[in-house]
N, C-alpha and C positions, 0 to 999 in steps of 0.2 A: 377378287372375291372379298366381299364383308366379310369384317368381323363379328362373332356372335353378341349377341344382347349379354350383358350384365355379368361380362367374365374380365378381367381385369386384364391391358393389354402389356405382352411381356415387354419385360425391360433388356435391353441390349447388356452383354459383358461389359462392366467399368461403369455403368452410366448409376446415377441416383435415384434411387424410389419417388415416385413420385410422395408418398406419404411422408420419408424424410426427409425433402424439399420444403412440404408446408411445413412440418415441425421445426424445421431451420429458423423458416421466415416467422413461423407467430406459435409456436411450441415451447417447451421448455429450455434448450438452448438460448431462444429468441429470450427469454423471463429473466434465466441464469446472468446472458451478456449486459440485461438491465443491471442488475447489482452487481457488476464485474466479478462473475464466475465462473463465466462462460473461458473454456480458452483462448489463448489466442495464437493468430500465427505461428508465433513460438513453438509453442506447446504441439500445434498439430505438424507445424512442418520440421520440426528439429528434433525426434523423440527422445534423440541419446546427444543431447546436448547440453542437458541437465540431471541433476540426482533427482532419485526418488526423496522426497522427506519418509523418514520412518518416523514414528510415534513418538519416541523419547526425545526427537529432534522437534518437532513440532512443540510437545508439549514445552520443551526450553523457550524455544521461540516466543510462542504465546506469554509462559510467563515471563522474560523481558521484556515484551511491548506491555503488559499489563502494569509491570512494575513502574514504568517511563510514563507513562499516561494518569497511572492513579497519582503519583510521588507528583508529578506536574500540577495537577487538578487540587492538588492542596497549596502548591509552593504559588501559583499563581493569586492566590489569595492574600498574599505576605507580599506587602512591595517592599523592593528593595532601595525607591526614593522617589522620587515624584513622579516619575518617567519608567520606570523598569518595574516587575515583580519577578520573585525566585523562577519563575516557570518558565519564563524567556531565557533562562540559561542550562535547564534542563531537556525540554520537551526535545529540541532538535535531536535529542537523541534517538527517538524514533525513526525518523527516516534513515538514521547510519542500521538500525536493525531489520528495517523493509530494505535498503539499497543490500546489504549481504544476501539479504535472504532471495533477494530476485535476482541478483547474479551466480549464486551456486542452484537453488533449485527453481527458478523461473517465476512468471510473473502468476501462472495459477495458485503457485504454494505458498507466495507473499499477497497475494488476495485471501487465501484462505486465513492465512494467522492475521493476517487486518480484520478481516471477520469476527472472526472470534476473541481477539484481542477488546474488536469494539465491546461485545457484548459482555465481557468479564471484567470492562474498566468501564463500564456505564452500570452495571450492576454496583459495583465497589466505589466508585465514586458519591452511590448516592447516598450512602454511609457516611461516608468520609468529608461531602462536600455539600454546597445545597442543592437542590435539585435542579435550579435553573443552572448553576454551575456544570451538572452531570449532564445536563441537556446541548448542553453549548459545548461542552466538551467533544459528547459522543457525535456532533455533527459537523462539528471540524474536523474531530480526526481521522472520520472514514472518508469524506470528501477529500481531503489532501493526500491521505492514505493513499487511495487511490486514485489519485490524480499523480502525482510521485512515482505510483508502480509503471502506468499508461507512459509516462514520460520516459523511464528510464529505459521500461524492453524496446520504446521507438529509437533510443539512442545509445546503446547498449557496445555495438558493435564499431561505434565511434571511437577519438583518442579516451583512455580510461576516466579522463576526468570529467568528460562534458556528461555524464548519465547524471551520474550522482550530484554536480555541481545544479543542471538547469533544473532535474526533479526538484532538487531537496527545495529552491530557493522559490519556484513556483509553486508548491506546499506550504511550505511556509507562506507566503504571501496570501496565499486563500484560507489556510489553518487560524493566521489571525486576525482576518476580517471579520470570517463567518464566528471565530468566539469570541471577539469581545462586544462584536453588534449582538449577540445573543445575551451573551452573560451579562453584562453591563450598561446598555444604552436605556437611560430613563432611570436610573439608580444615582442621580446626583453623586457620581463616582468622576471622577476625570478620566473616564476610559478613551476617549482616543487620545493624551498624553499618555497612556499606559500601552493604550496599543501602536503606537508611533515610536515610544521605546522599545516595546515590546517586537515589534518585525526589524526592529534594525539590529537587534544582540541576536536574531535567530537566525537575520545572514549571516552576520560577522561569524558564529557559530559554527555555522552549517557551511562556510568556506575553510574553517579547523579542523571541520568533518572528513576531508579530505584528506588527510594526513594519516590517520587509521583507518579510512579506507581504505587507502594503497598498502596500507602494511599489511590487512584481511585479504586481498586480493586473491592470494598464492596460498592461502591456508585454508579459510572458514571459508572466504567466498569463493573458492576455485570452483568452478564446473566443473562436470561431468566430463564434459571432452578434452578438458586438457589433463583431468587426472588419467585418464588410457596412456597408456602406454603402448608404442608402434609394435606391431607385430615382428617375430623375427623370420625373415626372409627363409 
């Protein structure tokens, strides 16, 4: 027996709409996973394996990446000798505040304060700095940003140090490509001497980082699932 004309056919128990199939593939999910806000496996298959962020946590959050990005986006401008500027000894502190924040509350709520983080230290930078500065700034730091967070939720559940170590060092690596080819190339500056010193004090760094990583581990960055406590029989 046909089905009737122009009645939409049912959907089986468990199976997907077909209308939230297409919004998967080219919907707002599809839009959100463009600018990495979309979740991700994590997020959907693990629900209680992370905290909530609440609001007052957030809002800390946001202002220390804010504070680590604008404070950088000045000191980078100050070198410290032929080869290094202040900001090559600062900025790394950014990924030690996205690596906590995606190991206690997961990789969607360290996307969102990278979000937001960007857009309150590219507002403030242009204050602060010049505007080709705040342009090169803002587009390193959400690219590594989130190149860092991708890295670490894939390596998360490895030995505790490889998350943190490959993120941070592959961030960096793209963090100061993409700003000093922005900020500086054609400014009769010696910026690939700046940026050559500049990515080698941001591993060396970012391999220190590890050291207060491990100490956060069991505190600020504990999850969700290991704060429960076993039920009593």
């Amino acid at each position: 027996m046909r089905e009737p004309q122009g009645r939409e056919r049912a959907v089986r128990p468990g199976a997907v709409p077909p209308s939230r199939r297409m919004l998967g593939r080219s919907g707002m999910p599809g839009l959100l996973g463009l600018f990495g806000l979309a979740p991700s496996r994590g997020d959907h298959g693990r629900p209680a394996r992370f905290e909530r962020m609440r609001v007052p946590q957030f809002l800390v959050a946001v202002l220390c990446m804010g504070l680590v990005v604008v404070g950088s986006n000045v000191l980078v401008q100050i070198p410290l000798n032929h080869w290094l500027t202040w900001g090559g000894l600062s900025y790394p502190l950014a990924f030690l505040v996205t690596d906590v924040l995606n190991r206690r509350f997961g990789p969607l709520a360290a996307r969102r304060v990278a979000w937001v983080g960007f857009a309150a230290a590219l507002a403030a930078s242009v204050w602060l700095a010049s505007p080709r500065i705040a342009l090169a700034s803002g587009v390193a730091y959400i690219c590594a940003q989130l190149l860092d967070i991708q890295v670490f939720d894939r390596l998360r559940d490895q030995r505790w140090w490889r998350a943190p170590l490959v993120s941070g060092v592959l961030g960096a690596l793209l963090d100061t490509a993409l700003f000093f080819s922005v900020a500086f190339a054609a400014t009769g500056t010696p910026w690939v001497t700046w940026m050559l010193g500049d990515v080698a004090v941001k591993l060396a760094v970012n391999i220190s980082m590890l050291a207060p990583f491990r100490a956060l581990m069991w505190n600020l960055a504990r999850p969700a699932a290991t704060n429960r406590t076993p039920a009593s029989p």
